[in-house]
ChimeraX commands (.cxc) that place a marker at each C-alpha (Angstrom):
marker #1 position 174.65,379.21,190.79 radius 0.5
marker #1 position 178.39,378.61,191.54 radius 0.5
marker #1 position 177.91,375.13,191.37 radius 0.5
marker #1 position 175.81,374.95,188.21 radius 0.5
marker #1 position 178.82,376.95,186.42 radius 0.5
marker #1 position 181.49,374.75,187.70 radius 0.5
marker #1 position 180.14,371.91,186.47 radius 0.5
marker #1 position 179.22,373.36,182.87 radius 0.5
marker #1 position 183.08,374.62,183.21 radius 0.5
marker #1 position 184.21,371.03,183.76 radius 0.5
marker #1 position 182.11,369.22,181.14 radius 0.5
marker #1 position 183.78,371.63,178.63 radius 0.5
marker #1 position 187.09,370.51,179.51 radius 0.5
marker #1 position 186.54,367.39,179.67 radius 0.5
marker #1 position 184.97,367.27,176.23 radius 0.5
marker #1 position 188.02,369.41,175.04 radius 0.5
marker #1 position 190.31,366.79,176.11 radius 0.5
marker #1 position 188.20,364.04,174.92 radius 0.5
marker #1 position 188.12,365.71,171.14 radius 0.5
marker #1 position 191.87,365.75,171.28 radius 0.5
marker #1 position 192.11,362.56,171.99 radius 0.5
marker #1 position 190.44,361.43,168.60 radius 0.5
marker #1 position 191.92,360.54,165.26 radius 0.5
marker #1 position 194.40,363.18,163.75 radius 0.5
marker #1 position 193.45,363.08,160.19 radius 0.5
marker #1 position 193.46,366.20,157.74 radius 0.5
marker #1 position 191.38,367.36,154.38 radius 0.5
marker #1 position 194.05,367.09,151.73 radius 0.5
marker #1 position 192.49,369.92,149.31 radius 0.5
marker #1 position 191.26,369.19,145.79 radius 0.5
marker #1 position 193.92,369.40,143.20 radius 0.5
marker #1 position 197.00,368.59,145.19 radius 0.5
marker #1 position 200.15,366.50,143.72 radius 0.5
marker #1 position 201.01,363.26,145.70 radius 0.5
marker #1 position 203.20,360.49,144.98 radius 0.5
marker #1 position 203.66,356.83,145.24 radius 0.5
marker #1 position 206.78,354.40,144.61 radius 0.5
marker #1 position 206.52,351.00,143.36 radius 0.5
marker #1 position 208.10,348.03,143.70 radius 0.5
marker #1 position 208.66,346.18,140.53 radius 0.5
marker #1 position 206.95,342.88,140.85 radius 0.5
marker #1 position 208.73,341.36,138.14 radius 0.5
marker #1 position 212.11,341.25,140.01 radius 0.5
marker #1 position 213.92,341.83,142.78 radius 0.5
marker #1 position 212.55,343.44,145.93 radius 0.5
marker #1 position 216.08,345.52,145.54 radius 0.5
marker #1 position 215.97,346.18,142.11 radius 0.5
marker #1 position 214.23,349.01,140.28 radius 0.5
marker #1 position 211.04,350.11,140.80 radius 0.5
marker #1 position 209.23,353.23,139.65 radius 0.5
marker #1 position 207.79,356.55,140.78 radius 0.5
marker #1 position 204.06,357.86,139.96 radius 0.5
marker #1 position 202.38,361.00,140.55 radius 0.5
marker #1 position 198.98,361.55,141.07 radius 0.5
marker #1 position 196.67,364.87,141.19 radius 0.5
marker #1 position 193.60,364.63,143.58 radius 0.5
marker #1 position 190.43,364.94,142.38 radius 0.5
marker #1 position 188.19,366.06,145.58 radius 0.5
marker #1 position 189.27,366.72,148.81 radius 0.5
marker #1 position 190.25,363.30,150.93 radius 0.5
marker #1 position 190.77,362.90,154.27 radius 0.5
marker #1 position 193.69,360.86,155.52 radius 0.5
marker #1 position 196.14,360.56,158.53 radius 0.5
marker #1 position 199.33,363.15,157.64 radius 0.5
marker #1 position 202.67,361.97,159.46 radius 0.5
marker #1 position 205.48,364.24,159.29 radius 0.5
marker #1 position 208.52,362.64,157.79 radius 0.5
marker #1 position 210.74,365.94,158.32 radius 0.5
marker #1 position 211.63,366.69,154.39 radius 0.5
marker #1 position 208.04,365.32,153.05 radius 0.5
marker #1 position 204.78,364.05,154.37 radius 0.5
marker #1 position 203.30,360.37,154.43 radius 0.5
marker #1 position 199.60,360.01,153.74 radius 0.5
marker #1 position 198.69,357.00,155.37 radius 0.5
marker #1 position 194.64,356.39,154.74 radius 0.5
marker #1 position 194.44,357.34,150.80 radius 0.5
marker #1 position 194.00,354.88,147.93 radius 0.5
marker #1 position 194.45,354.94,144.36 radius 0.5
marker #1 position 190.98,354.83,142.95 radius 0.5
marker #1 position 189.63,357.08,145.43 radius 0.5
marker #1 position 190.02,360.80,144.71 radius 0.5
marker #1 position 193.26,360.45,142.92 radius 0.5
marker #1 position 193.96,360.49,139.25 radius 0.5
marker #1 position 197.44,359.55,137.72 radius 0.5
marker #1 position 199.19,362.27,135.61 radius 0.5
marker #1 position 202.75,360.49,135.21 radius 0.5
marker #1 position 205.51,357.56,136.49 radius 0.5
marker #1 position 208.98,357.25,135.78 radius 0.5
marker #1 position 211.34,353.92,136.38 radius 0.5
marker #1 position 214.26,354.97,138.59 radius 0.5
marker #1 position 218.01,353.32,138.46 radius 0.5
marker #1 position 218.97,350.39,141.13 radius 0.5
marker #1 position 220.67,352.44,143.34 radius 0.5
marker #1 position 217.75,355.23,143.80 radius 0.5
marker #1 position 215.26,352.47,143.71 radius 0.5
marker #1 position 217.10,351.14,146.89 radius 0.5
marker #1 position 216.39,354.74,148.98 radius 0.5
marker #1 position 212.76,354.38,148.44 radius 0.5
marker #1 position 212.07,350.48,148.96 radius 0.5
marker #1 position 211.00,351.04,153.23 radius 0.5
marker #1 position 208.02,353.59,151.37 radius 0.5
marker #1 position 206.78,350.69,149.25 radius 0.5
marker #1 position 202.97,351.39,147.72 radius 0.5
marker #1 position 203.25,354.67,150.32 radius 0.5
marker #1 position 201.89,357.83,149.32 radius 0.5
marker #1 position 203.80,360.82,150.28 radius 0.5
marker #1 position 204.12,364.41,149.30 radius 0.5
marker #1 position 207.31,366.25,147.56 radius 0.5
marker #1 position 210.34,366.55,149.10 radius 0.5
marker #1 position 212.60,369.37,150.20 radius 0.5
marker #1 position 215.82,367.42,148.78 radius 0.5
marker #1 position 214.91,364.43,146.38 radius 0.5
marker #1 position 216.39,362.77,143.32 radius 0.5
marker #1 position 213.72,363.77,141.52 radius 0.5
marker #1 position 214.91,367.32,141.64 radius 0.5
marker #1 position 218.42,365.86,139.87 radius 0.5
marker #1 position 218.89,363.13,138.24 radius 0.5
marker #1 position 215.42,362.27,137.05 radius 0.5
marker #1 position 213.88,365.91,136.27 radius 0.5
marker #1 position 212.41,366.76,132.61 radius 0.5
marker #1 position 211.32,370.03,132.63 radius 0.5
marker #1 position 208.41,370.63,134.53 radius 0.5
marker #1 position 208.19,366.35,135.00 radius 0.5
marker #1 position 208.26,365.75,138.92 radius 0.5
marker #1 position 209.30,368.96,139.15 radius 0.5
marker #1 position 208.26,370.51,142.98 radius 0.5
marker #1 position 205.19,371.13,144.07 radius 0.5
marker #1 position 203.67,372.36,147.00 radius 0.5
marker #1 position 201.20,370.58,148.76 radius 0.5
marker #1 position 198.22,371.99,151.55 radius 0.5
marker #1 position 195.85,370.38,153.53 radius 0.5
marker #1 position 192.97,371.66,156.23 radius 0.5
marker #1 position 192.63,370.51,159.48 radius 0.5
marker #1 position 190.40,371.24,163.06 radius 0.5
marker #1 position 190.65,370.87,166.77 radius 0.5
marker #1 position 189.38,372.35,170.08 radius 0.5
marker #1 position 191.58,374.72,172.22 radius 0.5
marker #1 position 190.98,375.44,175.44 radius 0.5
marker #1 position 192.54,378.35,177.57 radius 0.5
marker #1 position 192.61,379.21,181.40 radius 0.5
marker #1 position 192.33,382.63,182.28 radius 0.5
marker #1 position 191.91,385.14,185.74 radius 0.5
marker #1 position 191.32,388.70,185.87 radius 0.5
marker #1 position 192.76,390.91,188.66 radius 0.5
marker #1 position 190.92,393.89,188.67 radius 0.5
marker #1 position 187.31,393.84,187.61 radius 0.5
marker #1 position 186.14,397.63,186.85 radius 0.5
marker #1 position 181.76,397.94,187.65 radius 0.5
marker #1 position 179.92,400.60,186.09 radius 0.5
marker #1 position 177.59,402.57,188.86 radius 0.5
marker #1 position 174.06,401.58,188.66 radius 0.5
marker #1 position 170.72,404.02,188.97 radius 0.5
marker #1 position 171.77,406.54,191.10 radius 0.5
marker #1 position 175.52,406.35,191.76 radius 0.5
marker #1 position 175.56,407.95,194.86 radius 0.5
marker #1 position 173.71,404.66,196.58 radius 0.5
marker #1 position 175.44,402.13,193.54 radius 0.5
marker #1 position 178.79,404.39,192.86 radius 0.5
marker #1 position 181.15,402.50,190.14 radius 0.5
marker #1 position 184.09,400.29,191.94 radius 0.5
marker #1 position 186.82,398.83,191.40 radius 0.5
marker #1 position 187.22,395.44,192.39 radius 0.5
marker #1 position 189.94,391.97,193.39 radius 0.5
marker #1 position 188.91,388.93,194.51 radius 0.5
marker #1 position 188.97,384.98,193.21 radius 0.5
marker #1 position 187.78,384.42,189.75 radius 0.5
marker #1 position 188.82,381.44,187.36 radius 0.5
marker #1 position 187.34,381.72,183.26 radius 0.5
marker #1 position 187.62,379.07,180.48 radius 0.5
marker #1 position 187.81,380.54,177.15 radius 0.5
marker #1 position 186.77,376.73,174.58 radius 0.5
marker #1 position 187.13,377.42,171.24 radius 0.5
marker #1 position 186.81,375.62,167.97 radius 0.5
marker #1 position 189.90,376.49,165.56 radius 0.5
marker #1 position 190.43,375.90,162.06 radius 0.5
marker #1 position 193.88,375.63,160.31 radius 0.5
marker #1 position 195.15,375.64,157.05 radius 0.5
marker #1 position 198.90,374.52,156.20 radius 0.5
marker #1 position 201.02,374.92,153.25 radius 0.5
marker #1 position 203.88,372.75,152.69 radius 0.5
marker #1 position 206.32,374.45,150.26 radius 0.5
marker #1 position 209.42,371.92,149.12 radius 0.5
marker #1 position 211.65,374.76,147.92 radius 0.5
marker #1 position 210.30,378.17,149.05 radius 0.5
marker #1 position 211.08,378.80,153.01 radius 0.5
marker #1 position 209.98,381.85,155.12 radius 0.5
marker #1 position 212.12,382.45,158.27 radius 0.5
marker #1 position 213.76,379.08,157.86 radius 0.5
marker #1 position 210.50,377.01,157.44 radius 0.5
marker #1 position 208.87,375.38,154.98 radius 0.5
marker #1 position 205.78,375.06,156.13 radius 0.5
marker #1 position 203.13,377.82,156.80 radius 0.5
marker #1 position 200.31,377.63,159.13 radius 0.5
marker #1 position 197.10,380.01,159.09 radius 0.5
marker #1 position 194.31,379.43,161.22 radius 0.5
marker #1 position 191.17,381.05,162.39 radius 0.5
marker #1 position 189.84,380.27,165.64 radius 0.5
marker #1 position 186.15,381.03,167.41 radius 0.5
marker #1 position 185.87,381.37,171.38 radius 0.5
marker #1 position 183.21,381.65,173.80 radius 0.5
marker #1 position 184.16,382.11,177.65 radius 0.5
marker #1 position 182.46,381.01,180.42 radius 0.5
marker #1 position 183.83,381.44,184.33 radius 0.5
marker #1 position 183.10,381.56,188.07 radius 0.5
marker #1 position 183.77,383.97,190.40 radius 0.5
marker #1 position 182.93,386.20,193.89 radius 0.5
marker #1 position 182.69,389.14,195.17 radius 0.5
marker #1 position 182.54,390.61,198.74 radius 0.5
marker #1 position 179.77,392.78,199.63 radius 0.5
marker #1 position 180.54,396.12,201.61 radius 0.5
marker #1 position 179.78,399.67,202.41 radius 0.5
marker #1 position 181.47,400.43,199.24 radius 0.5
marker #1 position 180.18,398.47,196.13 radius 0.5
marker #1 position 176.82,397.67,197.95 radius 0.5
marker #1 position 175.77,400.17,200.19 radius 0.5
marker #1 position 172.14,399.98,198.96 radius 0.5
marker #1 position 172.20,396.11,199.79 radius 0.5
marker #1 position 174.12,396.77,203.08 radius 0.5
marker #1 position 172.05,399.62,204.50 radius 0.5
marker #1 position 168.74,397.36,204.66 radius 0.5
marker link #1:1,2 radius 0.2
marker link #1:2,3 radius 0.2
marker link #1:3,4 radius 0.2
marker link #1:4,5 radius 0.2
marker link #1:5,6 radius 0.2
marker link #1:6,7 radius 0.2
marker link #1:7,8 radius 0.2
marker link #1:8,9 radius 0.2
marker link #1:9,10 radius 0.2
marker link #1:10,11 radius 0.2
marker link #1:11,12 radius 0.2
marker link #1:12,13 radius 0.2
marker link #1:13,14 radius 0.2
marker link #1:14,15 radius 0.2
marker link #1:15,16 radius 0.2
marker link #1:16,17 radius 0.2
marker link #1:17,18 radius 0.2
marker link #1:18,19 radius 0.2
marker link #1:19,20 radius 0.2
marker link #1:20,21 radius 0.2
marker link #1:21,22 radius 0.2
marker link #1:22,23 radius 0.2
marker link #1:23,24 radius 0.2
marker link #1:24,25 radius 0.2
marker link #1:25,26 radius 0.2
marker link #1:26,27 radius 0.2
marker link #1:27,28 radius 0.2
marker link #1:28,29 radius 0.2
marker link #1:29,30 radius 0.2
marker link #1:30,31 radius 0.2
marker link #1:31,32 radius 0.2
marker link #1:32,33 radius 0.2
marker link #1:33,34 radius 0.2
marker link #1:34,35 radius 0.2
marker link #1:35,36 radius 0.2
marker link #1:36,37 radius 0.2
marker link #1:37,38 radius 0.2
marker link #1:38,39 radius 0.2
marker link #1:39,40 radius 0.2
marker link #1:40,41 radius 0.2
marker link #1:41,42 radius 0.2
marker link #1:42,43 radius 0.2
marker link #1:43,44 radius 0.2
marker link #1:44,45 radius 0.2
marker link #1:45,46 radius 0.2
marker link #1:46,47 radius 0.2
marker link #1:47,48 radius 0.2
marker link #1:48,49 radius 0.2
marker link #1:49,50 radius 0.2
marker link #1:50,51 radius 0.2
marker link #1:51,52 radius 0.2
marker link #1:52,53 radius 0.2
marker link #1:53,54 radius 0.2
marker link #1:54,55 radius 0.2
marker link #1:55,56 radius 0.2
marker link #1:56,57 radius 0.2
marker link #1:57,58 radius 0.2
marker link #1:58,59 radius 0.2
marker link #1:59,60 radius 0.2
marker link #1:60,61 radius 0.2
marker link #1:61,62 radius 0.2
marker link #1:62,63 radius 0.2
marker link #1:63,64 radius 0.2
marker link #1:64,65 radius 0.2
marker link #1:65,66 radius 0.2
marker link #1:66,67 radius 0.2
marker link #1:67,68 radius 0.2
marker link #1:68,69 radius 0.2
marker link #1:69,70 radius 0.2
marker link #1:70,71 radius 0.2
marker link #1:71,72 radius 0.2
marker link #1:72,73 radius 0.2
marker link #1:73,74 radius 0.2
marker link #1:74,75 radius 0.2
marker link #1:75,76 radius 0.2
marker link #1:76,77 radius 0.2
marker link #1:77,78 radius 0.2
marker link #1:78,79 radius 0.2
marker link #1:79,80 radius 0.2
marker link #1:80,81 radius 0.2
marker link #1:81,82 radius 0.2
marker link #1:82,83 radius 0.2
marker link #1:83,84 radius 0.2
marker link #1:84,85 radius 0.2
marker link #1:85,86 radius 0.2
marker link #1:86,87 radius 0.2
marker link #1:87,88 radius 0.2
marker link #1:88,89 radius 0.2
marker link #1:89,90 radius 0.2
marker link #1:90,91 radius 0.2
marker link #1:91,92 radius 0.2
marker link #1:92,93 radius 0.2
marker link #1:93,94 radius 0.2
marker link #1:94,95 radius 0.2
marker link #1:95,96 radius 0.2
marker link #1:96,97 radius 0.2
marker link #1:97,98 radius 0.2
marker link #1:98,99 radius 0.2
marker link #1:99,100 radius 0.2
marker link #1:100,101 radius 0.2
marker link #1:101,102 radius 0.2
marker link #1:102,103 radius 0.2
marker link #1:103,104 radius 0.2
marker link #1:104,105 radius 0.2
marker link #1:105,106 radius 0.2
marker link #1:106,107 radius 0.2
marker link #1:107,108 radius 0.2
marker link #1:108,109 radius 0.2
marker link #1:109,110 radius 0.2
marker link #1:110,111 radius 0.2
marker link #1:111,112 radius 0.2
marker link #1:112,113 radius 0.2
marker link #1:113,114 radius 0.2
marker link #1:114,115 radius 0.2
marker link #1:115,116 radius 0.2
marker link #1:116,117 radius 0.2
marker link #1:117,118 radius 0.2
marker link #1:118,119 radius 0.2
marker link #1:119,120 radius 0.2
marker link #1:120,121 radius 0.2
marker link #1:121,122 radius 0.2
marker link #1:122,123 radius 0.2
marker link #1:123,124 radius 0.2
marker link #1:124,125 radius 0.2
marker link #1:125,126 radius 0.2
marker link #1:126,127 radius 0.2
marker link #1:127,128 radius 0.2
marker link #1:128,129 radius 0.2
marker link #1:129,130 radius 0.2
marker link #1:130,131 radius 0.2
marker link #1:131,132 radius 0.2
marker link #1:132,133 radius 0.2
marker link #1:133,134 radius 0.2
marker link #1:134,135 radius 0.2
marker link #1:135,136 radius 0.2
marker link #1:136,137 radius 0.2
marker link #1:137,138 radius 0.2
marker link #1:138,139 radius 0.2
marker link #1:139,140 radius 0.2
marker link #1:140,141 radius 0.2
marker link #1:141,142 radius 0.2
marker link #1:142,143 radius 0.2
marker link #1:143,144 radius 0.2
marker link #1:144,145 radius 0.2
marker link #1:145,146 radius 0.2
marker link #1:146,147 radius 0.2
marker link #1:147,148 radius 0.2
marker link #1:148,149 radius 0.2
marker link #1:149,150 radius 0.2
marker link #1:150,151 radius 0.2
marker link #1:151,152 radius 0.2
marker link #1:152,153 radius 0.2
marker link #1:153,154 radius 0.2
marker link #1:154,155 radius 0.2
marker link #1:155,156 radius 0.2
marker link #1:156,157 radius 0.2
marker link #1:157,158 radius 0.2
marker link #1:158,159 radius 0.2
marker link #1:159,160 radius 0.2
marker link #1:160,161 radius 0.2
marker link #1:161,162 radius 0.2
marker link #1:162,163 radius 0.2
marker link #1:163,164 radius 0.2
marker link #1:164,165 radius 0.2
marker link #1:165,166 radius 0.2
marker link #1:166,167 radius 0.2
marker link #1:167,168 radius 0.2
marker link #1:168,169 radius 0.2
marker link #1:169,170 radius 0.2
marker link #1:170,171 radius 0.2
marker link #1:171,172 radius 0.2
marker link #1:172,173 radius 0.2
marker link #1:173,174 radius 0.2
marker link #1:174,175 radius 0.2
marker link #1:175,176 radius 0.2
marker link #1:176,177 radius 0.2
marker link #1:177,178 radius 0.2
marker link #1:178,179 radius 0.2
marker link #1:179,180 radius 0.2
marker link #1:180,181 radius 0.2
marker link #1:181,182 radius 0.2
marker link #1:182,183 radius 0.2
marker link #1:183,184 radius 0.2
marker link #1:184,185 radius 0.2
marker link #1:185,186 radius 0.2
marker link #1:186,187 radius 0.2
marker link #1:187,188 radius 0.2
marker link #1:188,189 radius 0.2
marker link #1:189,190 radius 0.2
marker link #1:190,191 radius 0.2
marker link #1:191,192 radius 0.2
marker link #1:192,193 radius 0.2
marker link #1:193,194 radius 0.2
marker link #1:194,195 radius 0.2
marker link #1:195,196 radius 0.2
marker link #1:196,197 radius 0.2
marker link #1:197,198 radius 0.2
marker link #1:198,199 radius 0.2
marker link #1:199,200 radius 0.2
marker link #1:200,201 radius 0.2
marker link #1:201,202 radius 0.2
marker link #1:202,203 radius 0.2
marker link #1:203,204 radius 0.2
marker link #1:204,205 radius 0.2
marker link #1:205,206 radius 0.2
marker link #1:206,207 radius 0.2
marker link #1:207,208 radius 0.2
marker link #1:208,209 radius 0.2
marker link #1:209,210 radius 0.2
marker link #1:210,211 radius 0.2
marker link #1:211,212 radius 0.2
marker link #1:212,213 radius 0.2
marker link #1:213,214 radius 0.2
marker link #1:214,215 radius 0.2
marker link #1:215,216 radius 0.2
marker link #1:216,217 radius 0.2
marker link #1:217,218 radius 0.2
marker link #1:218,219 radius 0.2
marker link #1:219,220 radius 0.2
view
């Protein structure tokens, strides 16, 4: 029996580890503002190019890199999910800070020149951005006492308290949701992170027979 629960004990690791292993991507929710600068083919790869800003239309999963003050989406394209809802041509000089994010899309910033120089009331003004995501956890656990309730008559099968080796997985599947906030921070963060997670647990163990837990057992 031992052996039959090890090895269901290992194949869940193993499979936890291989699921971690796999792409990163994330569900970028429905209705979520994402940009994209443009280089202007016209000229100069140094000279001005222009901002747009787009509103998603469904959710769309993509590959989310953390760029410190924004995020890069890395697997999105225009005409899939994503509808435009303005641009605006930026000067040489600002053009220059964004040409290395050519045709990227990315999310607000926490310090940007379209905060500044560029803002028209609520045009490009920030926005907050949230995506879902999933993975497996996996934890390692051992109990030290193990409390067993007396069974039938308690004078043969009293209750006991008992030690000895025990190892438990607890595999879950856990679900996150994360809110990126550009100018509202909480504790010094601008991010937020909620997730809801679902366990099962599943472990091996032994126990010593004796005059005291099995005295029933013992005395035939």
């Amino acid at each position: 029996m031992y052996s039959n629960t090890l090895k269901v004990s290992l194949l869940i690791i193993v499979t936890a580890i291989g699921t971690s292993c796999k792409s990163n991507k994330k569900i970028i929710l429905k209705n979520n503002t994402v940009y994209q600068y443009i280089k202007n083919p016209n000229i100069q790869n140094d000279e001005p190019g222009k901002v747009i800003e787009y509103k998603t239309t469904k959710r769309l999963r993509t590959k989310i890199t953390d760029k410190t003050t924004y995020y890069s989406l890395d697997d999105i394209k225009e005409d899939l999910g994503l509808t435009k809802v303005d641009s605006l041509w930026l000067d040489e000089e600002d053009s220059k800070k964004y040409a290395s994010r050519d045709s990227q899309f990315y999310t607000h910033e926490t310090s940007t020149l379209l905060d500044s120089n560029y803002q028209k009331g609520e045009k490009f003004s920030p926005k907050g951005f949230s995506y879902l995501s999933s993975d497996f956890v996996l934890s390692a656990m051992t109990t030290a006492l193990k409390y067993r309730n007396g069974i039938g008559n308690e004078l043969i099968n009293p209750p006991t308290v008992e030690t000895g080796f025990n190892v438990n997985f607890a595999p879950g599947f856990r679900l996150n949701r994360t809110t990126f906030n550009p100018t509202r921070k909480f504790l010094g963060r601008n991010i937020h992170n909620y997730s809801l997670t679902a366990v099962g647990l599943f472990g091996i163990g032994a126990t010593g027979l004796n005059q005291a837990n099995a005295p029933s057992i013992l005395s035939n």
